[in-house]
Steps between C-alpha positions, in 0.01 A plus 500: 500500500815403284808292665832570440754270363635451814146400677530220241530150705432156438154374455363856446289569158532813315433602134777543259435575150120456521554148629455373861848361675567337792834562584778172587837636657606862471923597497617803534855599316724769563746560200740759535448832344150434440166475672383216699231319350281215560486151345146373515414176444116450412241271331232641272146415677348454135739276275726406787830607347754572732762844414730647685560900462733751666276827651640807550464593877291788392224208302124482647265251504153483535419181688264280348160452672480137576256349754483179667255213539516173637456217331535103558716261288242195405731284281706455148490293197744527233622874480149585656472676843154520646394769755182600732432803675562442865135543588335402196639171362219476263726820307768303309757637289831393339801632449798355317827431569664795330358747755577294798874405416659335793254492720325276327734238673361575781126505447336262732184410493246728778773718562383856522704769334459876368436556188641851359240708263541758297204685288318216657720234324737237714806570398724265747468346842675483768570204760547432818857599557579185726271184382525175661561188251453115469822345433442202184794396378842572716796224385728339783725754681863268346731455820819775462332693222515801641744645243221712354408649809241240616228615258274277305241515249137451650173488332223666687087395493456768181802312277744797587832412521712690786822401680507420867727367771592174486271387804171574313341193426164437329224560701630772657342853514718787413418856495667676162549892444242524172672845406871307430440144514693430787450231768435678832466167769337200583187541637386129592699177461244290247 
């Protein structure tokens, strides 16, 4: 089975050069007098380099076989991340902070996640895509500063910083996209 360029969406793996992707945002361009192609943007599974390339329309793929297992976050220290299979906590592993990138913002501890595989390696997880937070720090919402838009800088229970409206106070729970950082609503007034 091979995909064509076109089949190419975000969050899909596929092997390019040898190496396993997972692809970011694709763009298609039309310029005049020529073919359409395909702007891919896509992280290396290995190294974790990010390139973008043009494909022809006519390019195939062959996607990368990945599998899936879930796993439980247990804690950090330092730039340490500590993991458990779901069902057998006694089966620890680490993995660093270069393969988990952003997310590791978001790690919290006993949250249960998918772990992506490939020749029987992880490779990357992937969160929740909505994940509910402890607000820590959230400064005063300043009467009439709403020039920005009422947005502030919060800190949530795992240090990450995101911005919020200006009624989030600390103590609050808020539940945050953990694909593009956002702040999706208050869940409970703390």
């Amino acid at each position: 089975m091979s995909l064509g360029v076109n089949e190419l969406k975000p969050k899909m793996f596929f092997i390019y050069e040898g190496q396993p992707y997972i692809v970011l945002s694709t763009h298609h361009l039309k310029m005049q007098q020529r073919r359409p192609t395909v702007q891919v943007n896509m992280r290396n599974l290995i190294n974790g380099k990010v390139l973008e390339r043009n494909f022809a329309q006519s390019d195939v793929f062959e996607p990368a076989d990945v599998e899936r297992q879930k796993v439980k976050f247990l804690y950090n220290h330092r730039d340490q991340y500590w993991f458990a299979n779901e069902n057998d906590l006694s089966k620890r592993f680490e993995l660093g902070q270069d393969l988990l990138g952003d997310s590791a913002k978001f790690l919290k501890a006993n949250t249960v996640l998918d772990a992506v595989l490939f020749e029987s390696k992880i490779i990357s997880i992937e969160l929740p895509i909505k994940m509910e937070f402890k607000v820590t720090e959230a400064p005063p919402a300043i009467k009439g500063n709403t020039a920005q838009g009422g947005v502030k800088q919060v800190k949530i229970e795992t240090g990450a910083t995101i911005n919020a409206p200006l009624f989030i106070n600390e103590g609050d729970i808020v539940r945050i996209n953990t694909e593009t950082g956002d702040y999706v609503e208050r869940v409970d007034k703390g």
